[in-house]
N, CA and C atoms of all chains as a GROMACS GRO file, in nm:
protein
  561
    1UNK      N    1  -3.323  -1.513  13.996
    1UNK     CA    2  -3.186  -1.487  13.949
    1UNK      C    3  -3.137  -1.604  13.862
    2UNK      N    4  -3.054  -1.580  13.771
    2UNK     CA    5  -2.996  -1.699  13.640
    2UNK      C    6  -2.900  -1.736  13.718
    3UNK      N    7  -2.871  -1.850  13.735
    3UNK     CA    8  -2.738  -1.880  13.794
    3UNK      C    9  -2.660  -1.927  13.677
    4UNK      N   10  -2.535  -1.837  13.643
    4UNK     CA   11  -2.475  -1.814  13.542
    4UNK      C   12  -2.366  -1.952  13.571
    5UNK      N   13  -2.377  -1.990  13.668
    5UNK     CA   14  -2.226  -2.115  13.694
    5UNK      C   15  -2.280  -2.194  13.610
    6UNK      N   16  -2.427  -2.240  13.619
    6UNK     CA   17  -2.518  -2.327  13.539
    6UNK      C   18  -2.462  -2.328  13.417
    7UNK      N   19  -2.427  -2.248  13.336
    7UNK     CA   20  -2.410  -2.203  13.172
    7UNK      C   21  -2.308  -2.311  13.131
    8UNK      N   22  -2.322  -2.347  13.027
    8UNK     CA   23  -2.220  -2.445  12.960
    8UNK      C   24  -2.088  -2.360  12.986
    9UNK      N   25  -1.980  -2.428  12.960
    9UNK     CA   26  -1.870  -2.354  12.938
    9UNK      C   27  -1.770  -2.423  12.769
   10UNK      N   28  -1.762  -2.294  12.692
   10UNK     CA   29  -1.711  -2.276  12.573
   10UNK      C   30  -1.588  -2.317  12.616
   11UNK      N   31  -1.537  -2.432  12.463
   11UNK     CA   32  -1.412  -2.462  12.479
   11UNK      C   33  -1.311  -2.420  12.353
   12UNK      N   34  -1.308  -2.287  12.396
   12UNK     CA   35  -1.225  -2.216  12.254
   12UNK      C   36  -1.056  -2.273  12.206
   13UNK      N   37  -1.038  -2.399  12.325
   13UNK     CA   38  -0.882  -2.443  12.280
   13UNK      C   39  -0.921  -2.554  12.167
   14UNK      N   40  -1.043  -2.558  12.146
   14UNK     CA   41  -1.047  -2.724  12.036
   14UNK      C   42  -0.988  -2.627  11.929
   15UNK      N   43  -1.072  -2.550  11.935
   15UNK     CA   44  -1.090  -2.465  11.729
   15UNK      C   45  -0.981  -2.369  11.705
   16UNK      N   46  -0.889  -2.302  11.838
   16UNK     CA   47  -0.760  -2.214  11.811
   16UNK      C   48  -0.728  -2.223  11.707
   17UNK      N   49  -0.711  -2.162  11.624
   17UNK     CA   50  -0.526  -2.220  11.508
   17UNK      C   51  -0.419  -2.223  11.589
   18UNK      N   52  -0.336  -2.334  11.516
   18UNK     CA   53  -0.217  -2.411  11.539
   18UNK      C   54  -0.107  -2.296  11.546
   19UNK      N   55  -0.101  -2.214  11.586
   19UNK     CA   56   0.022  -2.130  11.592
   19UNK      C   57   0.102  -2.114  11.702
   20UNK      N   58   0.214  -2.168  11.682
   20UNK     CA   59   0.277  -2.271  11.805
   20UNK      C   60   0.372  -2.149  11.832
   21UNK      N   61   0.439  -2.088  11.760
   21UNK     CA   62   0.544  -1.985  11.717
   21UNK      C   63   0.517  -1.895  11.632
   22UNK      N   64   0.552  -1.727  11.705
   22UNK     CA   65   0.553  -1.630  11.617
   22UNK      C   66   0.620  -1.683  11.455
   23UNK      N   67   0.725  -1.740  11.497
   23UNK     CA   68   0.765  -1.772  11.366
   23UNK      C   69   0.644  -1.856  11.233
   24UNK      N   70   0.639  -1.960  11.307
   24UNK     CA   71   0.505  -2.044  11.221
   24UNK      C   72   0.388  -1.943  11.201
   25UNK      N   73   0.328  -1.885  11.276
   25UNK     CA   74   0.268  -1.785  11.219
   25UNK      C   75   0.271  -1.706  11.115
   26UNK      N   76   0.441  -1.617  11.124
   26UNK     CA   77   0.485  -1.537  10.987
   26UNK      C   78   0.470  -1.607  10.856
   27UNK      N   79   0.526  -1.784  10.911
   27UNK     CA   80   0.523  -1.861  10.791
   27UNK      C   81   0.414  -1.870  10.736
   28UNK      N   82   0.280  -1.902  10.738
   28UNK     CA   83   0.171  -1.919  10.734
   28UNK      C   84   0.130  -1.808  10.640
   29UNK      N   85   0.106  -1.670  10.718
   29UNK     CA   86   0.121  -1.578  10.658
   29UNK      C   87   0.183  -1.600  10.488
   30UNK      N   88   0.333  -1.561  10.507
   30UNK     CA   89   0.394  -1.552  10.389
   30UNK      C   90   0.367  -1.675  10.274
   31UNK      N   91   0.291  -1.790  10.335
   31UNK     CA   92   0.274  -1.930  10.292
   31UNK      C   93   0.106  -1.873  10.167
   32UNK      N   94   0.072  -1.775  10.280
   32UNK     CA   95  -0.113  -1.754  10.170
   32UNK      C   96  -0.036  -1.658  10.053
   33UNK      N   97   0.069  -1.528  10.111
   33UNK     CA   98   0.120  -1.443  10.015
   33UNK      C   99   0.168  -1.523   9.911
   34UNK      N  100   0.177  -1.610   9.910
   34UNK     CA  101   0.271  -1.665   9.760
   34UNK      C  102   0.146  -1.720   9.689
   35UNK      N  103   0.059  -1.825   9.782
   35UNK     CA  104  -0.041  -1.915   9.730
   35UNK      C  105  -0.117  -1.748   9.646
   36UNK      N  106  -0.162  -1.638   9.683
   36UNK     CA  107  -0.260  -1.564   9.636
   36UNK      C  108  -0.156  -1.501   9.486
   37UNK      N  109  -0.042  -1.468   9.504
   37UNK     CA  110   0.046  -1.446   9.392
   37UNK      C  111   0.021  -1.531   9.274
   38UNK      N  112   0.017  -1.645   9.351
   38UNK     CA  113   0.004  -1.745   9.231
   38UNK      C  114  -0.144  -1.770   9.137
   39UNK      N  115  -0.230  -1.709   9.258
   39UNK     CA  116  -0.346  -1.722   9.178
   39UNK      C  117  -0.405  -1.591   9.111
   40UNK      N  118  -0.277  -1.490   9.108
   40UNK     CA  119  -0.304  -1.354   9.057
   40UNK      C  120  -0.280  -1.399   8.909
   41UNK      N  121  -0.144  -1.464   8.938
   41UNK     CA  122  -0.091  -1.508   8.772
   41UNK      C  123  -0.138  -1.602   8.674
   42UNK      N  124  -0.204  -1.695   8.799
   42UNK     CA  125  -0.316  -1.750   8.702
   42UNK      C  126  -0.438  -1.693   8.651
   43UNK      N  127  -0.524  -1.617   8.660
   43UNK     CA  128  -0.557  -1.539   8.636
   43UNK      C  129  -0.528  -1.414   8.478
   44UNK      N  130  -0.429  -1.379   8.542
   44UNK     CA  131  -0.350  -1.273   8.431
   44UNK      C  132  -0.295  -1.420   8.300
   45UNK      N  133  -0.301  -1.504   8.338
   45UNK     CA  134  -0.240  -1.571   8.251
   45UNK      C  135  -0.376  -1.620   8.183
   46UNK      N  136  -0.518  -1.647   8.217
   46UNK     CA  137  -0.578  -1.648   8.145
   46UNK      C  138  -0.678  -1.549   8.044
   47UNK      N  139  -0.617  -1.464   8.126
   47UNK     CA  140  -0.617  -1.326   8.060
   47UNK      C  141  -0.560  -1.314   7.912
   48UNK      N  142  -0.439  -1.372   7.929
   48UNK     CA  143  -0.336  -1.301   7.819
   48UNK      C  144  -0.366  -1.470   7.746
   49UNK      N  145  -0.426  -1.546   7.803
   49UNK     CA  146  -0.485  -1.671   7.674
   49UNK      C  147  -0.545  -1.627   7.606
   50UNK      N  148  -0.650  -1.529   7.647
   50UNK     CA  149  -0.783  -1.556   7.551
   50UNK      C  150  -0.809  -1.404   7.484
   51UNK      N  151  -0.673  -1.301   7.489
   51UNK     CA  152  -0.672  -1.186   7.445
   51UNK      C  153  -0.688  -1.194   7.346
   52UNK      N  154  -0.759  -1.042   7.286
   52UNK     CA  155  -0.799  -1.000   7.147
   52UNK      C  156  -0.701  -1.024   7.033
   53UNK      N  157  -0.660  -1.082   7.021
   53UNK     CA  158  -0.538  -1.104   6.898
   53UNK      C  159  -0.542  -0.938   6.808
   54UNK      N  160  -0.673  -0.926   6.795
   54UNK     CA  161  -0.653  -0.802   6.670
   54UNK      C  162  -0.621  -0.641   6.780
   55UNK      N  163  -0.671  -0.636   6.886
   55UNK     CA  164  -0.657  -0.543   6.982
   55UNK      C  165  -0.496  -0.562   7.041
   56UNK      N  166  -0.445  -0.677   7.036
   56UNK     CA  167  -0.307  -0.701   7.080
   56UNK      C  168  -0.179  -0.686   6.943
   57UNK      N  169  -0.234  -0.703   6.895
   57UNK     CA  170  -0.157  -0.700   6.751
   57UNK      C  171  -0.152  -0.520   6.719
   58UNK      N  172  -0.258  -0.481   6.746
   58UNK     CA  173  -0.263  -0.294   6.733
   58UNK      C  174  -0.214  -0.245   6.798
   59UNK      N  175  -0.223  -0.272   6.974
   59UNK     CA  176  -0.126  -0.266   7.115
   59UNK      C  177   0.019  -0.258   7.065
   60UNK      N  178   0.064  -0.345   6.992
   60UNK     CA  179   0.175  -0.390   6.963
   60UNK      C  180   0.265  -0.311   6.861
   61UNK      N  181   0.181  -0.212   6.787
   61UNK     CA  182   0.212  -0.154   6.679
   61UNK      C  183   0.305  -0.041   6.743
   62UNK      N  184   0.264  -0.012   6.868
   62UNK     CA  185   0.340   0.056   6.937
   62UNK      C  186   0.483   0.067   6.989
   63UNK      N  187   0.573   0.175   6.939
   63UNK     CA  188   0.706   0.100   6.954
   63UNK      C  189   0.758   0.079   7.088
   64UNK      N  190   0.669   0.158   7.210
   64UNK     CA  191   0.694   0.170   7.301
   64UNK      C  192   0.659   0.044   7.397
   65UNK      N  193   0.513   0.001   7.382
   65UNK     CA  194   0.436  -0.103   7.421
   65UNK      C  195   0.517  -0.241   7.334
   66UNK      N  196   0.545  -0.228   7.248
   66UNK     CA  197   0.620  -0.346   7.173
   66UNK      C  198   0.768  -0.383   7.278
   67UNK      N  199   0.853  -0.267   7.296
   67UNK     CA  200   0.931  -0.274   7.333
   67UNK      C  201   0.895  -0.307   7.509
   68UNK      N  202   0.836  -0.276   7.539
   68UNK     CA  203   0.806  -0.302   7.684
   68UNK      C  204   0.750  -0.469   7.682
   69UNK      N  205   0.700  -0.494   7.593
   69UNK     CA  206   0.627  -0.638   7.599
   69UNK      C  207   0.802  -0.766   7.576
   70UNK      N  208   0.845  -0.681   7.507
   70UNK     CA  209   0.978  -0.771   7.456
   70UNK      C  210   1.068  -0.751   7.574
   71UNK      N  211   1.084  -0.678   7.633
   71UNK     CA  212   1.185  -0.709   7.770
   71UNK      C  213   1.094  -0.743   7.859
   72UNK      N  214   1.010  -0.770   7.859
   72UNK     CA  215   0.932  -0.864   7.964
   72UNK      C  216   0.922  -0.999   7.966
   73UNK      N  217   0.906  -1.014   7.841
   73UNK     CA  218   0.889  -1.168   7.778
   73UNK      C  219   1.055  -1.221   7.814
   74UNK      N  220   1.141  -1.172   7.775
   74UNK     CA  221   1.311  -1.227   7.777
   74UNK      C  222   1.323  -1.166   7.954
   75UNK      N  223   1.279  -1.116   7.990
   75UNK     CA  224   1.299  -1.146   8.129
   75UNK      C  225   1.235  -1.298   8.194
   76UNK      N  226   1.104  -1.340   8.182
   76UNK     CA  227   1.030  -1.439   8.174
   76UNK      C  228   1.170  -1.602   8.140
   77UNK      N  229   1.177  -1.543   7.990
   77UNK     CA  230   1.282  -1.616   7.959
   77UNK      C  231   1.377  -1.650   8.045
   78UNK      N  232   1.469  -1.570   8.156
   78UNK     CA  233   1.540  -1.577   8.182
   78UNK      C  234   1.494  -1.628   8.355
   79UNK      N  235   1.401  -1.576   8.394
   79UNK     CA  236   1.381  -1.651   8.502
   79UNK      C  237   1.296  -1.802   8.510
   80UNK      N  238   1.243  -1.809   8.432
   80UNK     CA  239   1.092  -1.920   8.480
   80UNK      C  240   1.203  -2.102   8.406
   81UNK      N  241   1.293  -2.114   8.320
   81UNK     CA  242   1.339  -2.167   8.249
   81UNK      C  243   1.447  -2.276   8.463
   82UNK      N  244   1.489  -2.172   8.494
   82UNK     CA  245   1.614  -2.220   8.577
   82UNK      C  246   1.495  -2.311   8.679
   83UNK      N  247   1.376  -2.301   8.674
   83UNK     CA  248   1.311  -2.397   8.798
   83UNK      C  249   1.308  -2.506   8.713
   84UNK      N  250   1.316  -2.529   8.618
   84UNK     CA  251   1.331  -2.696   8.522
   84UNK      C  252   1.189  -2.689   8.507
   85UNK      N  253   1.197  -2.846   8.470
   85UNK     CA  254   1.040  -2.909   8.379
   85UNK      C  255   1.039  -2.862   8.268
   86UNK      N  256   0.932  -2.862   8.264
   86UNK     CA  257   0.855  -2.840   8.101
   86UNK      C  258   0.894  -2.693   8.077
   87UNK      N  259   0.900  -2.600   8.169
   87UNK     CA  260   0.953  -2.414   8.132
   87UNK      C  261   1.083  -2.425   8.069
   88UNK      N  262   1.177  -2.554   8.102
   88UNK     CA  263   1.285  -2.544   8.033
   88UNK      C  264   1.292  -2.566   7.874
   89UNK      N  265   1.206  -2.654   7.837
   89UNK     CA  266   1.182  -2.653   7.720
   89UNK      C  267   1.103  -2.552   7.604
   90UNK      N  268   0.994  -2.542   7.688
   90UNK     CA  269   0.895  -2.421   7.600
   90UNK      C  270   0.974  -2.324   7.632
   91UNK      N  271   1.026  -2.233   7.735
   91UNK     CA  272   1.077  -2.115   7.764
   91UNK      C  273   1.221  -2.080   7.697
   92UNK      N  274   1.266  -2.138   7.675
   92UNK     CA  275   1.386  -2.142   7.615
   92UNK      C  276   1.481  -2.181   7.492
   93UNK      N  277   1.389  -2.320   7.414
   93UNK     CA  278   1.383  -2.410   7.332
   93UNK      C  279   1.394  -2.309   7.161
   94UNK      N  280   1.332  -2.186   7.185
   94UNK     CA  281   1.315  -2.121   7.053
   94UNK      C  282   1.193  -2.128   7.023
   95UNK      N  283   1.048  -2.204   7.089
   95UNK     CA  284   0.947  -2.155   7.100
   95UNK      C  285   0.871  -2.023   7.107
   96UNK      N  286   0.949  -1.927   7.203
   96UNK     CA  287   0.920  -1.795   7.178
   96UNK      C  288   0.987  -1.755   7.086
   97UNK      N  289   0.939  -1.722   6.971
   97UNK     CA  290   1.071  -1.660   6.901
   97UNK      C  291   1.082  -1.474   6.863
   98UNK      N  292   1.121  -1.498   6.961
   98UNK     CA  293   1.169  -1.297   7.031
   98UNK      C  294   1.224  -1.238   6.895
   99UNK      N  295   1.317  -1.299   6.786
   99UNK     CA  296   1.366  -1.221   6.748
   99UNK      C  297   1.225  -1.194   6.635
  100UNK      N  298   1.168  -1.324   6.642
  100UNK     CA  299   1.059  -1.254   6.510
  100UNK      C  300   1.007  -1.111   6.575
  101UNK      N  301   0.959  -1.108   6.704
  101UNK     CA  302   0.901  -1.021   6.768
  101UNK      C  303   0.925  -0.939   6.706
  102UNK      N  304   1.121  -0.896   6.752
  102UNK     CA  305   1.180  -0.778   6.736
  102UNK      C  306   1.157  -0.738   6.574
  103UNK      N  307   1.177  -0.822   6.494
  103UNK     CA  308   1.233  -0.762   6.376
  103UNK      C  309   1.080  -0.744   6.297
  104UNK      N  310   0.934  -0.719   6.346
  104UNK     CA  311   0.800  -0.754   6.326
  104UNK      C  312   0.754  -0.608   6.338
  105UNK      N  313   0.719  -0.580   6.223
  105UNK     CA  314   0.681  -0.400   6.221
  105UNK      C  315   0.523  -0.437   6.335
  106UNK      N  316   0.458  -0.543   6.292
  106UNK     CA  317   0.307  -0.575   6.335
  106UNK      C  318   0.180  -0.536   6.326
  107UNK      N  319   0.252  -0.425   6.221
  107UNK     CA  320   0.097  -0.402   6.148
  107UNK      C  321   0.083  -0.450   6.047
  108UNK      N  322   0.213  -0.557   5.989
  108UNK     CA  323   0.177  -0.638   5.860
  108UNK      C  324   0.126  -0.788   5.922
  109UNK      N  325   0.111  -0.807   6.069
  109UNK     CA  326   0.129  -0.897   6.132
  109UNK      C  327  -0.076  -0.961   6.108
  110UNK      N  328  -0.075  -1.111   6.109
  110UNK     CA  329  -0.201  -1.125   6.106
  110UNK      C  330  -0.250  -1.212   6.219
  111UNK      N  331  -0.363  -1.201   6.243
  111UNK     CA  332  -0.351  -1.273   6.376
  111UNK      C  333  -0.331  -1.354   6.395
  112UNK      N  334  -0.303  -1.503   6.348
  112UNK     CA  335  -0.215  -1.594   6.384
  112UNK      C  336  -0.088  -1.552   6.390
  113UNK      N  337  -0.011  -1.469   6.350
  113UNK     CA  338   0.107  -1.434   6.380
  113UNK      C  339   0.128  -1.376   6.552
  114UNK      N  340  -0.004  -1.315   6.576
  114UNK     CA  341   0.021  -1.298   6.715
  114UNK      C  342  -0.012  -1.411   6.789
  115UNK      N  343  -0.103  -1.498   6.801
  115UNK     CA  344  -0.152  -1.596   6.828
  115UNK      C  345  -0.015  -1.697   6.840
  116UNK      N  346   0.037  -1.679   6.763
  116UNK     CA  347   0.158  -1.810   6.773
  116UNK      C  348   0.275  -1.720   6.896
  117UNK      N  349   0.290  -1.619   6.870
  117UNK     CA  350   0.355  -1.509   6.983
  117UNK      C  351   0.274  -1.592   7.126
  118UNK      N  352   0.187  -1.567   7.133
  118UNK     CA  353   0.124  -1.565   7.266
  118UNK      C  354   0.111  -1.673   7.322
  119UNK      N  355   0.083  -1.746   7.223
  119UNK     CA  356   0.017  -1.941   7.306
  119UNK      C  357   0.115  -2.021   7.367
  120UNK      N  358   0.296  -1.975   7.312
  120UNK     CA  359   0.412  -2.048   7.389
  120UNK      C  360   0.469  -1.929   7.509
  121UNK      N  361   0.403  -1.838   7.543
  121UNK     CA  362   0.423  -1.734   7.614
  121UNK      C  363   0.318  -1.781   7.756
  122UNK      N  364   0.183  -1.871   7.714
  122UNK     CA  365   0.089  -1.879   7.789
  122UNK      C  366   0.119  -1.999   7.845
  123UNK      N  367   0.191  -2.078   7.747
  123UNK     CA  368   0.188  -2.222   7.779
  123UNK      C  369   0.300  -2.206   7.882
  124UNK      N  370   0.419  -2.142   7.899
  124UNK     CA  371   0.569  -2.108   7.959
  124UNK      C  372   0.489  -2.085   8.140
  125UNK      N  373   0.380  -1.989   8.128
  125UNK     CA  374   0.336  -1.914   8.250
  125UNK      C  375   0.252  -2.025   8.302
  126UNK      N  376   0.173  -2.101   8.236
  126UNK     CA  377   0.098  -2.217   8.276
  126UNK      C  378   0.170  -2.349   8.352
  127UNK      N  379   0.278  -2.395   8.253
  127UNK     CA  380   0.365  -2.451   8.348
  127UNK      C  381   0.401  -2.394   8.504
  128UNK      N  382   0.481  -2.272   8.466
  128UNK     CA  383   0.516  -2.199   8.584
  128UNK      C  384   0.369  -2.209   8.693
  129UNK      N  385   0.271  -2.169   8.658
  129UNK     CA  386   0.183  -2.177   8.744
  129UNK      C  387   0.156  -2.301   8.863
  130UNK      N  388   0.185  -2.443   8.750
  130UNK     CA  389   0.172  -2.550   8.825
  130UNK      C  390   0.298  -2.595   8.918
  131UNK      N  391   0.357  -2.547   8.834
  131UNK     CA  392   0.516  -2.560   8.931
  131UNK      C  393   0.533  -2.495   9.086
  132UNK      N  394   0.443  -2.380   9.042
  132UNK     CA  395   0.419  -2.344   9.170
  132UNK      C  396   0.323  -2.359   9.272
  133UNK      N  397   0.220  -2.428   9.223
  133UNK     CA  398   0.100  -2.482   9.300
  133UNK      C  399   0.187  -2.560   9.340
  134UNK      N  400   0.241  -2.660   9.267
  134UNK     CA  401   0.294  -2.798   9.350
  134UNK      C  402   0.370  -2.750   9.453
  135UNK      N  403   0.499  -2.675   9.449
  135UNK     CA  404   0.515  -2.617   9.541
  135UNK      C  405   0.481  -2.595   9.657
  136UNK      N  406   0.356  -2.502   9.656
  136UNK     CA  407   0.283  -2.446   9.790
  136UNK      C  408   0.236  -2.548   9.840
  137UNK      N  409   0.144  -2.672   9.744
  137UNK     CA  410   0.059  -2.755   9.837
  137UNK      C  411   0.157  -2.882   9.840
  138UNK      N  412   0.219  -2.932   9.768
  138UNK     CA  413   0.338  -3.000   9.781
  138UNK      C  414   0.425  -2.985   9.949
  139UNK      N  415   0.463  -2.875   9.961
  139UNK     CA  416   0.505  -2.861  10.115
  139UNK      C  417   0.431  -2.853  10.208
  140UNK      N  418   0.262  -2.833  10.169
  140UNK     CA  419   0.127  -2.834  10.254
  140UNK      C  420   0.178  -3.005  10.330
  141UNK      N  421   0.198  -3.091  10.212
  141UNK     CA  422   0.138  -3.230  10.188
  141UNK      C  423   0.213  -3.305  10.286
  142UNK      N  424   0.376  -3.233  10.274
  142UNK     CA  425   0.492  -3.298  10.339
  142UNK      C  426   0.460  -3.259  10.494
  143UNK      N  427   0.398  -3.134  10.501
  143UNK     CA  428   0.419  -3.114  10.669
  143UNK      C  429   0.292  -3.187  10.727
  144UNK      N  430   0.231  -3.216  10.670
  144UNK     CA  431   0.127  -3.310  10.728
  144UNK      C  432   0.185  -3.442  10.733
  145UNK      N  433   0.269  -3.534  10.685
  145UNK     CA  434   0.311  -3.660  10.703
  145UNK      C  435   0.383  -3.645  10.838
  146UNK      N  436   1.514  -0.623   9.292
  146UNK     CA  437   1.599  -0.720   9.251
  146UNK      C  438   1.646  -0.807   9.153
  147UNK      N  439   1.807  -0.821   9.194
  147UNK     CA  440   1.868  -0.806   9.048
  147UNK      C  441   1.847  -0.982   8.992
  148UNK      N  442   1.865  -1.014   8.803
  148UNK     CA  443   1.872  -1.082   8.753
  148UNK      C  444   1.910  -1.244   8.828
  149UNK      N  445   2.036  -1.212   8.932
  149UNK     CA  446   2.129  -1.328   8.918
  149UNK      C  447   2.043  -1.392   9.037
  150UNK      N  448   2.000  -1.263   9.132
  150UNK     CA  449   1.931  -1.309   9.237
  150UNK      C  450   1.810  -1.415   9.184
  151UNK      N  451   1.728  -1.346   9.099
  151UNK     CA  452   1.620  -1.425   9.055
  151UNK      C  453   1.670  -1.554   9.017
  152UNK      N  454   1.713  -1.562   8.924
  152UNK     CA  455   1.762  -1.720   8.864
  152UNK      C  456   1.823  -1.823   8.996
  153UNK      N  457   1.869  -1.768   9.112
  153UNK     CA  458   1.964  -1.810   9.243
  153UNK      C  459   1.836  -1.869   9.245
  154UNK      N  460   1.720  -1.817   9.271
  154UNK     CA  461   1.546  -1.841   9.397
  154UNK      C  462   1.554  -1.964   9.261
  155UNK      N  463   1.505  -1.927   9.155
  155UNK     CA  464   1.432  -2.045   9.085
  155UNK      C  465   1.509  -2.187   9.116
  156UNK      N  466   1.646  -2.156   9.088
  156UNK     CA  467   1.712  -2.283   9.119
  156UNK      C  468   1.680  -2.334   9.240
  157UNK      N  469   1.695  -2.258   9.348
  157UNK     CA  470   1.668  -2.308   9.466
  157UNK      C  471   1.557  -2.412   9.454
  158UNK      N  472   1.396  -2.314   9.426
  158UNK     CA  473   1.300  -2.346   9.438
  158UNK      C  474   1.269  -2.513   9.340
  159UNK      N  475   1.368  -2.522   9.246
  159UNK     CA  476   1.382  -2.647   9.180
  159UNK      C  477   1.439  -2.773   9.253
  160UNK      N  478   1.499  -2.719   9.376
  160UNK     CA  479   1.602  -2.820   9.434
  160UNK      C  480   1.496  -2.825   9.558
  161UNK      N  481   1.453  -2.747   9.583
  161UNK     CA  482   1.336  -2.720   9.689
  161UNK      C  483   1.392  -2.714   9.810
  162UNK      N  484   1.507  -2.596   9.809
  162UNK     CA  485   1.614  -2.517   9.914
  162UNK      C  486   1.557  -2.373   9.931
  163UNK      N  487   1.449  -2.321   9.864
  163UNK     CA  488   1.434  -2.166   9.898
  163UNK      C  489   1.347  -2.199  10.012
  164UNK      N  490   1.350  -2.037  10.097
  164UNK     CA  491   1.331  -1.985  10.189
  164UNK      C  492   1.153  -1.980  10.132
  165UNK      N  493   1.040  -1.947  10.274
  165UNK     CA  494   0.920  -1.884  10.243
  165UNK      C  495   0.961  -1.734  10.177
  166UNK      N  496   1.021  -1.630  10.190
  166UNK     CA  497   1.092  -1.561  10.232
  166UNK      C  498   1.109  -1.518  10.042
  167UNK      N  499   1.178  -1.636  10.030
  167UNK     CA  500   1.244  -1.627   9.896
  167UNK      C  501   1.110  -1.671   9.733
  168UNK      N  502   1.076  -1.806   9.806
  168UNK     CA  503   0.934  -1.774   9.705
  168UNK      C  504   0.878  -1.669   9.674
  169UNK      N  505   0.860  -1.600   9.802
  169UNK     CA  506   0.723  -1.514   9.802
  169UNK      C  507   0.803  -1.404   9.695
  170UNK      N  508   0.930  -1.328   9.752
  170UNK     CA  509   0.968  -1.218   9.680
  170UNK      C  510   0.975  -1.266   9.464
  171UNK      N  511   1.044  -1.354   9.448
  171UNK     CA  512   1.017  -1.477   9.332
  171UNK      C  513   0.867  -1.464   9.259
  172UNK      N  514   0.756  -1.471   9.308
  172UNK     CA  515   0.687  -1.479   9.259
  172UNK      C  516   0.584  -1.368   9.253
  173UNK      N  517   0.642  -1.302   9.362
  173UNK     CA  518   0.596  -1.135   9.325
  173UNK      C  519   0.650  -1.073   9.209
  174UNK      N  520   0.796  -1.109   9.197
  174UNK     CA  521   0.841  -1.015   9.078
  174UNK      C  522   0.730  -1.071   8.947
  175UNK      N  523   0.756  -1.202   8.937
  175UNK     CA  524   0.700  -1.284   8.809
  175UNK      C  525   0.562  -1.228   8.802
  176UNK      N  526   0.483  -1.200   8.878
  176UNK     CA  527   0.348  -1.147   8.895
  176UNK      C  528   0.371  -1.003   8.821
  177UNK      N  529   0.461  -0.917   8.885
  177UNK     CA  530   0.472  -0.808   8.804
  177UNK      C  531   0.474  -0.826   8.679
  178UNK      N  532   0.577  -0.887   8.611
  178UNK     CA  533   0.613  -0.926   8.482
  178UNK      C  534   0.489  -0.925   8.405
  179UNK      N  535   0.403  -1.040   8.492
  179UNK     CA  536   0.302  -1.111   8.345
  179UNK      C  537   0.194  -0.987   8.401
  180UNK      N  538   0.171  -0.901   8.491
  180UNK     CA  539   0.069  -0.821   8.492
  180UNK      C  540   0.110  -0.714   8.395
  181UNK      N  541   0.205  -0.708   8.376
  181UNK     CA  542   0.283  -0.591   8.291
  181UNK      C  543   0.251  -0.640   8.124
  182UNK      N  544   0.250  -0.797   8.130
  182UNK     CA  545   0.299  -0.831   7.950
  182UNK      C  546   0.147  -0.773   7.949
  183UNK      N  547   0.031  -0.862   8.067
  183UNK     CA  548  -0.129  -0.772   8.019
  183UNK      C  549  -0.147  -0.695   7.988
  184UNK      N  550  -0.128  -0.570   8.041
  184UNK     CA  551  -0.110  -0.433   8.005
  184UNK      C  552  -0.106  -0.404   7.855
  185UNK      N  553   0.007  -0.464   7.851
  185UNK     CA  554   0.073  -0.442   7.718
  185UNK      C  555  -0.024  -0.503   7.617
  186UNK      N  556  -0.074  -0.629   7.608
  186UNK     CA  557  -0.165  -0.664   7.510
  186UNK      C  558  -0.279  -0.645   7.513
  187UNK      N  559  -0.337  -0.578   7.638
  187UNK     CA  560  -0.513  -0.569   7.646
  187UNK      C  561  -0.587  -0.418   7.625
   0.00000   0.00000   0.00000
């Protein structure tokens, strides 16, 4: 017969996670939901770096897709600018310049014309990106002191 | 959620007064946004 008392005994309290409180838990949780948000947009943001200029410029010809891209962008505008730094400047400064957008049939448009559209649009989301890393691991950094 | 709300979170999040709560919804919208501008250019 094995005498099972013999058997080591596992000490599953070293390796638990730290979850002291339902609450700290939720936090945690909602702590990865933002961190993975953020790395959606980074992502999509290098996406919209290294887009087709001539496929985006044709996209664009569209009055519908034009118009959908332009209240997106001045929404952008209007939020990413109020966290400060560097978004306050590129985002707001007249770097984007929306009205060329608007008043831009874009099929006379050449691709540096979109190219200059896009790169202070990328650079606005790039900031934002880091602003928000610092953020997440920034308050990582503090609860560890 | 509306405009004023958004700009309320960013400020916060500048002063570094928002909620987990409040990021997360914040940067979901913004996620929409720029998945949307993709759309639009790709």
């Amino acid at each position: 017969m094995p005498n099972f008392n013999a058997a080591p005994k596992m000490n599953f309290e070293a390796e638990a996670p730290k979850f002291v409180t339902p609450d700290d838990k939720e936090g945690s949780i909602i702590n990865l939901q933002i961190k993975r948000n953020v790395e959606d947009i980074s992502k999509d943001i290098e996406v919209i770096t290294n887009i087709d200029k001539n496929k985006a410029a044709e996209k664009l010809q569209n009055p519908e897709v034009k118009n959908s891209f332009i209240n997106k962008v001045k929404q952008l505008q209007k939020y990413l600018p109020a966290l400060g730094f560097g978004i306050l400047a590129v985002g707001s400064a007249g770097f984007i310049d929306i009205d060329k957008i608007e008043s831009s049939t874009f099929d006379a448009m050449t691709i540096a014309d979109v190219a200059s559209i896009i790169a202070p649009i990328s650079a606005m989301l790039s900031i934002f990106s880091g602003v928000m890393a610092k953020e997440i691991f920034g308050k990582k950094e503090q609860a560890k002191v | 959620m509306d405009e004023a709300k958004m700009i309320e979170i960013a400020e916060k999040i500048k002063n570094n007064t928002a909620t987990e709560e409040e990021v997360l919804s914040y940067t979901q919208k913004i996620k929409e946004i720029v998945s949307e501008i993709k759309a639009d250019l790709s």
